[in-house]
C-alpha positions in Angstrom: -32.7 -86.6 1.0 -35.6 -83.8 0.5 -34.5 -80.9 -1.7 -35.5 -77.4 -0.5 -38.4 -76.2 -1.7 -37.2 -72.7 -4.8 -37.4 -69.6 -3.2 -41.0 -68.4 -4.6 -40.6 -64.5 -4.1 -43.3 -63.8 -5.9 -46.1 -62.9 -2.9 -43.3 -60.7 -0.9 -44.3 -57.4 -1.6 -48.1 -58.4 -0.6 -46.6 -60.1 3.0 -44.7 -57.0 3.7 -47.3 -54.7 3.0 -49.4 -56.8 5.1 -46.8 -56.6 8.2 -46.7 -53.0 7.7 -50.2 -53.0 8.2 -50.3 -54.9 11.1 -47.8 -53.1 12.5 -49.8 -49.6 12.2 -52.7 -50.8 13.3 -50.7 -52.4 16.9 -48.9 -48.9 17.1 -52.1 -47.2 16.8 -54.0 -49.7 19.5 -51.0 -49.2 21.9 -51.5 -45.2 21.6 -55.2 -45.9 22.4 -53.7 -47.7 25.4 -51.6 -44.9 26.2 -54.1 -42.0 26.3 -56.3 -44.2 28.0 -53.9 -45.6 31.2 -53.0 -43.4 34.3 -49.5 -45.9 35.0 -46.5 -44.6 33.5 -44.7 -47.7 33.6 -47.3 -49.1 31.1 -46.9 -46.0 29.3 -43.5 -46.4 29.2 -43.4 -49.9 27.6 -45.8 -49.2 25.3 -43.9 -45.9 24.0 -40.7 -48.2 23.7 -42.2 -51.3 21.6 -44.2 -48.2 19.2 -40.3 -47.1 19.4 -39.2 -50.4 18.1 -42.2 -50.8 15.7 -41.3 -47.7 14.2 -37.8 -48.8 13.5 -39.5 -51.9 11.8 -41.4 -49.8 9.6 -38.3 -48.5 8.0 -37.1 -51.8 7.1 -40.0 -53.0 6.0 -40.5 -50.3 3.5 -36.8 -50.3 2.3 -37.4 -54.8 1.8 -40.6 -53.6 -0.2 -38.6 -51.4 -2.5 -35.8 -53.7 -3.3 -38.6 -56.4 -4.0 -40.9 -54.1 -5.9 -37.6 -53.5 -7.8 -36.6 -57.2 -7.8 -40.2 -58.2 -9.4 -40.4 -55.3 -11.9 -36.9 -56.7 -13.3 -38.0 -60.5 -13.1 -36.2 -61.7 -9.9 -32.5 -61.8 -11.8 
């Protein structure tokens, strides 16, 4: 049987930043959208996923700290 590959944490807090930044830039595309569309149903879904990626945002930057933190102290 194949053993797992170890956990290599040691690129996380690049990844994540990286997400966050791809997240930013799709809320800021989908506020483009908004001032630029005349339907308010499309306004309205693209208010609620910028809702949701906001919500991301926060988790992403609390998984950045605690691995920041994890890599300053080694990964014990």
């Amino acid at each position: 049987m194949k053993q797992p590959k170890p956990d290599d944490r040691r690129d996380n807090v690049e990844k994540i930043q990286k997400s966050i930044n791809n997240t930013i830039e799709n809320m800021e595309i989908a506020e483009d959208m908004m001032r630029k569309t005349d339907n308010p149903q499309t306004k309205q879904q693209l208010q609620a996923k910028n809702e949701k990626r906001r919500e991301a945002l926060e988790g992403f930057r609390k998984e950045i700290r605690e691995e920041a933190k994890a890599r300053e102290e080694g990964y014990k």
